[in-house]
N, C-alpha and C positions, 0 to 999 in steps of 0.2 A: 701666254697667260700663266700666273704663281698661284696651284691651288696649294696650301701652303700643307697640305699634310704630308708627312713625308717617311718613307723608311729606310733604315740603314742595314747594309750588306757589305759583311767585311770592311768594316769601317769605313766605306762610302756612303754617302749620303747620295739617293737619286729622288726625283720626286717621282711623289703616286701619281699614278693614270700612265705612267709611261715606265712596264717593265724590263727588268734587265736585256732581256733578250733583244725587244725591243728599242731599247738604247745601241745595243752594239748592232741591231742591224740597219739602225739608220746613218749611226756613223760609219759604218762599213761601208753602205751603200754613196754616203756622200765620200767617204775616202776614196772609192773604185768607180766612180759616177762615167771616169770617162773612159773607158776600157771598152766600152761600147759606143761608137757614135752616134748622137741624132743626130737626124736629118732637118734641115729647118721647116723643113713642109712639116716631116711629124710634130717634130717639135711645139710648133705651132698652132696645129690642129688639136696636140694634149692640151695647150692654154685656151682655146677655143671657149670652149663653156664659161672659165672663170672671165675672158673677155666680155663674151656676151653679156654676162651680167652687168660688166661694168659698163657696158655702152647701152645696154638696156634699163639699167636702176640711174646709174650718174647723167651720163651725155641726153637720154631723152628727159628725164628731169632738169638739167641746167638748160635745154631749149623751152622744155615750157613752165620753165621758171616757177618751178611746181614741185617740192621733193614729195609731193602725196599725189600727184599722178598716178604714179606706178607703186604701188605699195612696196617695199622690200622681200614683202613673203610672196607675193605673186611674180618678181626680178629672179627669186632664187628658184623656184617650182621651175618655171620655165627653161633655165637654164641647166636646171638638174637633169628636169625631164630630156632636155638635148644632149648632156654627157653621159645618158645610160644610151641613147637612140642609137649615137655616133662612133660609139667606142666599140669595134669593128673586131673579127677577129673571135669575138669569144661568144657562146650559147648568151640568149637574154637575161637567165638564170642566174648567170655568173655576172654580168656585169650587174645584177641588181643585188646580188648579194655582196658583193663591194662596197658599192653606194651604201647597202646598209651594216656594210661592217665601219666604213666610216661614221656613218651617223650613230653608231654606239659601242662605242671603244671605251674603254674604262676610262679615260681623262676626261671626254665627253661626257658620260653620264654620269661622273663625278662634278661637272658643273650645272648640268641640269637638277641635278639637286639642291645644289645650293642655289639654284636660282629660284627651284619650289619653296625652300627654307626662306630664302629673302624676301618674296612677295610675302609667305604667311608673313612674319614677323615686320615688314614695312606697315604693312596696311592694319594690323593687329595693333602695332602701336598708333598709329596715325586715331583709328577710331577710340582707341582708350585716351588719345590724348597728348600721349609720348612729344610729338614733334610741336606740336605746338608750343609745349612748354618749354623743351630742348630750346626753339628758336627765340621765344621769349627770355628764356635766360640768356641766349647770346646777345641780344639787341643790349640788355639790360648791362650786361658785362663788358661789351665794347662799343666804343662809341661808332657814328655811323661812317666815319673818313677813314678808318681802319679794318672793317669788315673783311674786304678782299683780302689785303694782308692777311687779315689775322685765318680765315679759312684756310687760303694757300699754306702758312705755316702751320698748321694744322694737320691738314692732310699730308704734307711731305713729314710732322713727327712720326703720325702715326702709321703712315708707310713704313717709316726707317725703321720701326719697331715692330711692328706684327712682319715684315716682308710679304704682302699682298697687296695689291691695288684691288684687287677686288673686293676683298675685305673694306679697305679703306673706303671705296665708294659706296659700298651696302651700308656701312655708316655715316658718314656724311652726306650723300647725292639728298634723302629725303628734308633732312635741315638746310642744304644750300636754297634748294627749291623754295621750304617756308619761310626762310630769310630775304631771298628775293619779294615774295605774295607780299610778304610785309611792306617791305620798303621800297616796292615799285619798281627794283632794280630787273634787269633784263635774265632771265631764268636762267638760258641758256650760256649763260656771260656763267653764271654763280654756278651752276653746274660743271661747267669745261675749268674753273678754276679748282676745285675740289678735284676734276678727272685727272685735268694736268700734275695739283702736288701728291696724287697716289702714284705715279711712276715716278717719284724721286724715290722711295724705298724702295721700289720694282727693282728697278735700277742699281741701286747702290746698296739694299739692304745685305748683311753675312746669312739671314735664312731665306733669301727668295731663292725661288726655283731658275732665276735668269743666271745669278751669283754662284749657285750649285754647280748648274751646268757647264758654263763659262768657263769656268777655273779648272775643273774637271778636265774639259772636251782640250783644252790648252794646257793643260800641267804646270798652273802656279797656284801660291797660295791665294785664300781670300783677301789677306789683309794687305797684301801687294795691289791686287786687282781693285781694292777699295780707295787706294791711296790713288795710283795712275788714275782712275774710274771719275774721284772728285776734283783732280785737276782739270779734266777736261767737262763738268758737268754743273760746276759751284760756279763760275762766271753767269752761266745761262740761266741757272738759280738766279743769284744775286741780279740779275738783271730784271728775271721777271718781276722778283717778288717789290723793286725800284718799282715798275711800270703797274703792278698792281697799286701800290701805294699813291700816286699819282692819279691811277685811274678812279679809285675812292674817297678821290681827297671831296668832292662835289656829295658823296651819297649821305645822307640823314639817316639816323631811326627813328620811327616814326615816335611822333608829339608822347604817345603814351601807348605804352608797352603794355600788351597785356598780363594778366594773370602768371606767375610764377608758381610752380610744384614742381617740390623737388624729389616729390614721390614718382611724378607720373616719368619723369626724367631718367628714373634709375635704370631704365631698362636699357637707357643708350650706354649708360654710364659703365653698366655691366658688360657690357659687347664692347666696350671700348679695352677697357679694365683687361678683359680676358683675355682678348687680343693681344694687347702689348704681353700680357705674360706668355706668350706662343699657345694656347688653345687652338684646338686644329679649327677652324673655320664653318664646319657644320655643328659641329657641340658649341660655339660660342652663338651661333644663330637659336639651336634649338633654347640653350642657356635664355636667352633674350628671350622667346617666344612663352616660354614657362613664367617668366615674369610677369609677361602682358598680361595670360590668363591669369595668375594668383593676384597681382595688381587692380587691373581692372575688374574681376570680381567681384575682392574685397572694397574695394573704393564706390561698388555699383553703377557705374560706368559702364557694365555690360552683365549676362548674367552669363551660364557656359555656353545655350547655344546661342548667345551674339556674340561671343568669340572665335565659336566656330565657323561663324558666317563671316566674322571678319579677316579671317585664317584662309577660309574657302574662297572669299572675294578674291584677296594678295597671293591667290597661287594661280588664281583664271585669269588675273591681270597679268601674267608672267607667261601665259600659253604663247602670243604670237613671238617672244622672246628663244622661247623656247623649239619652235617650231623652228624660226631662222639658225639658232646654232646646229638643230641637226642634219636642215637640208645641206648649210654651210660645209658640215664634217663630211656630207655624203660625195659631196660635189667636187671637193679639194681632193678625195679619196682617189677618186675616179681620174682626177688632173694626173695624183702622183703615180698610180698604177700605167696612164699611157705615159710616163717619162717625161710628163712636163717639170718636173721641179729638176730631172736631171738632166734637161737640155738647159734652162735657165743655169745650174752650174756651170755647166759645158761651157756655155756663149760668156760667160762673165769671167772665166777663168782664163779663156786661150789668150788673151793681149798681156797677162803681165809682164809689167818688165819692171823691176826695181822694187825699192822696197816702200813707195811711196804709191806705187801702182799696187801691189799687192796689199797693203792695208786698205787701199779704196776697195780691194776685189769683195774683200773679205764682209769688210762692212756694207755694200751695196748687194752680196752675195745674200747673206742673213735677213737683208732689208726684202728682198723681192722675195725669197722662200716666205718670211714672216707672213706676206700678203697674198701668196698660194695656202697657206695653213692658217692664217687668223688667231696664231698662236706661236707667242716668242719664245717658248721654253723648248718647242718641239722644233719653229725653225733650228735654234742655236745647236740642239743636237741632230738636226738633219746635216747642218754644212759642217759642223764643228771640225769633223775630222780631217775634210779639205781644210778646212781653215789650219790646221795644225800643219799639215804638208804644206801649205802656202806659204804660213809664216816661217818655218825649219827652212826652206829653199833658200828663203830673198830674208834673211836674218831677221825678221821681223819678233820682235820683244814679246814673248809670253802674256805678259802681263798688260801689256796695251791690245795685245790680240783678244784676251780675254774681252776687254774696255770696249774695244772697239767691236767685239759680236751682242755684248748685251747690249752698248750704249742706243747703237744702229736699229734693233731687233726692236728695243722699248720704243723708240719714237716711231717708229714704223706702228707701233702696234695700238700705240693713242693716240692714231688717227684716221685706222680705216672703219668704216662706219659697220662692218660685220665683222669686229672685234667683241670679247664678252664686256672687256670694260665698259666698252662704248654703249652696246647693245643693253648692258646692267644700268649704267648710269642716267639713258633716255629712260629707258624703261620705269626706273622708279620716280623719275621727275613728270613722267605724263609726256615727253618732246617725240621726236623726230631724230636717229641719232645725227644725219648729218646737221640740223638745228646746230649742233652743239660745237660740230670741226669749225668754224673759223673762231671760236674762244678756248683753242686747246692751242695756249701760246706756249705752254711749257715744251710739250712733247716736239714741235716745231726746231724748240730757241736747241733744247740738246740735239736733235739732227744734224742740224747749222752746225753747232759747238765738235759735234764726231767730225762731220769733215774737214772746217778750219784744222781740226786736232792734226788731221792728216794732212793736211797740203801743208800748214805751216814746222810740219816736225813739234808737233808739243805733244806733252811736254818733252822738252828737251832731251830729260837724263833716259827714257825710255825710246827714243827714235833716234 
């Protein structure tokens, strides 16, 4: 995840929620991972919990063809509840003081916040008015066989500029949604297009927290890393954004377009505004929310306490969101503490041979951490520093190493359904997050695009 606030130390740039120390002891730890062996029984038994869930939330949902069967928050409870039970060895005390040192770790409760900020400010604007009109101006401004495109390019500028997807999506997810209501289109479709073009800046932005890292943990420049980065990601781009095109060529807006105010508008306008100038992402949210109140006020649209009910509403609608990212942080805590992230290095490292095996190692290394931690900034500086001993052995190019720990880490990470993007993005559309995984073509098409990168040696001058 890019929470995009960030501070410099000695003229490195590292992002907030993860400090220094904390940097160097996770690349330490992924640099020295194998000094110690697991064993595959342990090994295994550390993956145990995050397994369970996934055979308890996925597998019995795709059998009964049902993803509200088992709710998500009652998938995580249970399997938490099983990685404090099981993890052997230590007083109860301690292993639950784990669990909750995961679940609020500065980068954790720096997104819990912003998640409290996003529901006020979604629902704040929703009731004064905001999205309606936002969606009404886009109907009005583009015609209806353009939409998906014109979204998709949308969200991949305003990625490229603020360097957050999550940002990207707290402003966009609520317009894709009322641009779907409008025009009949499929929510979930218009949703996963806005999720998917927020990790093209993720991805490839000079201030996300994946780009910081990356280039860091591997020792090249950005602007190197951003070159190799778009040769291997601008096909997948240009592909979707064809098949977007195509897939909107049949969609309408409707007969007549409601009401336009470009008053009630201004509040995206400003959150967008802000964004691209780099505003750290809770002052452009609170920015926004200050708006709604003095807007909606004045306008009479609400008076202050129906703004506060509307602020109060969008932060209770944001609880079970909330509740899942810190069972999530508590649970993965408890994986990394028995050595499961450092048996998963272990087992994906011992077969390299060549420098075409080691670029897979590295990129499928980042991919599976990604999905033990539900976060690509922290994957990338868990394995980074194996990745850097991997690539130095078997000559592997700086700069595509780089490529290939963010490119691998992002698609991994806008698509498992206890991601925050994901988790942000149902969340303010009213869905389901996995509703939304079979219309997240983007995050897919660049997976695809990292491996071809690597089997076929592309691009060339770096392989």
């Amino acid at each position: 995840m890019d929470i995009d606030d960030r501070e410099s130390t000695n003229g490195a740039v590292r992002p907030t929620g993860v400090t220094q120390a904390e940097s160097g002891e996770a690349v330490t730890a992924a640099g020295q991972s194998s000094g110690k062996r697991i064993s595959t029984r342990r090994g295994l038994f550390a993956l145990s919990p995050l397994l369970l869930f996934i055979g308890l939330y996925l597998v019995v949902s795709i059998i009964a063809h049902d993803f509200y069967k088992v709710p998500i928050t009652v998938a995580f409870l249970i399997s938490s509840i099983y990685a404090i039970a099981v993890s052997g060895g230590y007083p109860l005390s301690r292993r639950i003081a784990a669990f909750s040192r995961g679940a609020g770790t500065e980068n954790m409760m720096l997104m819990l916040w912003i998640f409290v900020l996003a529901g006020a400010f979604a629902n704040a604007a929703k009731v004064m008015g905001s999205i309606d009109a936002t969606v009404n101006l886009t109907l009005y401004a583009l015609p209806g066989n353009v939409l998906l495109a014109g979204l998709f390019i949308t969200a991949c500028f305003i990625s490229l500029s603020i360097g957050t997807s999550v940002g990207t999506i707290v402003a966009l997810a609520p317009i894709a949604a009322g641009i779907a209501t409008q025009t009949g289109a499929n929510v979930a479709l218009m949703v996963g297009v806005v999720t998917g073009g927020a990790f093209f800046g993720d991805n490839l932005s000079f201030i996300s927290d994946t780009t910081v890292v990356a280039t860091s943990t591997q020792g090249c420049k950005m602007s190197d890393k951003f070159r190799v980065n778009l040769f291997i990601v601008a096909p997948a781009a240009l592909v979707i954004l064809i098949l977007y095109i195509f897939m909107g060529a049949g969609m309408h807006s409707p007969a007549h377009v409601g009401e336009i105010s470009f008053l009630k508008v201004l509040p995206y306008v400003a959150v967008l505004v802000t964004a691209i100038c780099g505003m750290n992402v809770m002052a452009v949210l609170t920015l926004g929310l200050i708006l709604t109140g003095i807007l909606g006020i004045s306008s009479g649209t609400y008076d202050l306490f129906g703004w506060f009910k509307a602020m109060g509403d969008g932060i209770l609608s944001m609880g079970e969101l909330i509740i899942i990212t810190m069972l999530a942080g508590g649970l993965l805590e408890i994986v990394r503490e028995n050595g499961g992230i450092d048996f998963v290095i272990q087992r994906l490292t011992q077969h390299v041979h060549g420098k075409r095996g080691a670029e897979l190692a590295i990129g499928f290394l980042v991919a599976v951490v990604d999905i033990c931690t539900a976060n690509n900034t922290v994957a990338i500086i868990t394995v980074g520093g194996i990745a850097k001993q991997i690539g130095d052995r078997y000559g592997v190019d700086n700069r595509k190493a780089a490529s290939i720990l963010d490119t691998f880490s992002c698609a991994m990470q806008g698509i498992i359904p206890y991601g925050a993007q994901l988790l942000m993005a149902a969340g303010l559309a009213s869905l389901n997050p996995v509703q939304i995984m079979p219309y997240l073509y983007y995050p897919f098409a660049i997976g695809i695009a990292a491996v071809l990168a690597v089997i076929l040696r592309y691009p060339k001058r770096y392989s």
